[in-house]
C-alpha positions, 0 to 999 in steps of 0.5 A: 477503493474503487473510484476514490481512494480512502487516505485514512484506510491506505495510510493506516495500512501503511502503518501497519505493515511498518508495525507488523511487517519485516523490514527490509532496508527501508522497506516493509513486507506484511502478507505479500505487500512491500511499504516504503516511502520516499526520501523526505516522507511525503509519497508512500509506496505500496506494492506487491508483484502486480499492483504499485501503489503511490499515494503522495502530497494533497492525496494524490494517487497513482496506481500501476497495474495489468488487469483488473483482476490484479487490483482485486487481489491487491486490495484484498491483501490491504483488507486483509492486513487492515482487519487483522493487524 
């Protein structure tokens, strides 16, 4: 996820933090990481304290975040909850 974002890495996360994570509202937490989408479905969120993710129509992606240090830690929890869900 460094210069290009894998969209079949993000939105298979995506569905598993749907499928494992507790749902709150319309939102999903799985290991510190909160998921949701928009209201048609076509930009999907994904954050945590430090990082927001969102990833939306023809793979277009914004991230938002302080330090480079915070990126790290928040791929590592999208690793993390890729390799064991």
């Amino acid at each position: 996820m460094k210069n290009d974002l894998d969209s079949k890495f993000l939105l298979d996360t995506f569905e598993k933090i749907r499928q494992h994570g507790d749902k709150q509202d319309e939102k999903y937490l799985l290991e510190g990481v909160i998921a949701y989408t928009d209201f048609d479905g076509y930009t999907v969120y994904m954050e945590d304290a430090q990082v927001k993710l969102s990833f939306g129509f023809h793979n277009q992606y914004h991230f938002d975040y302080e330090s480079s240090d915070h990126f790290a830690a928040f791929e590592k929890k999208l690793q993390s909850i890729a390799k064991n869900y």
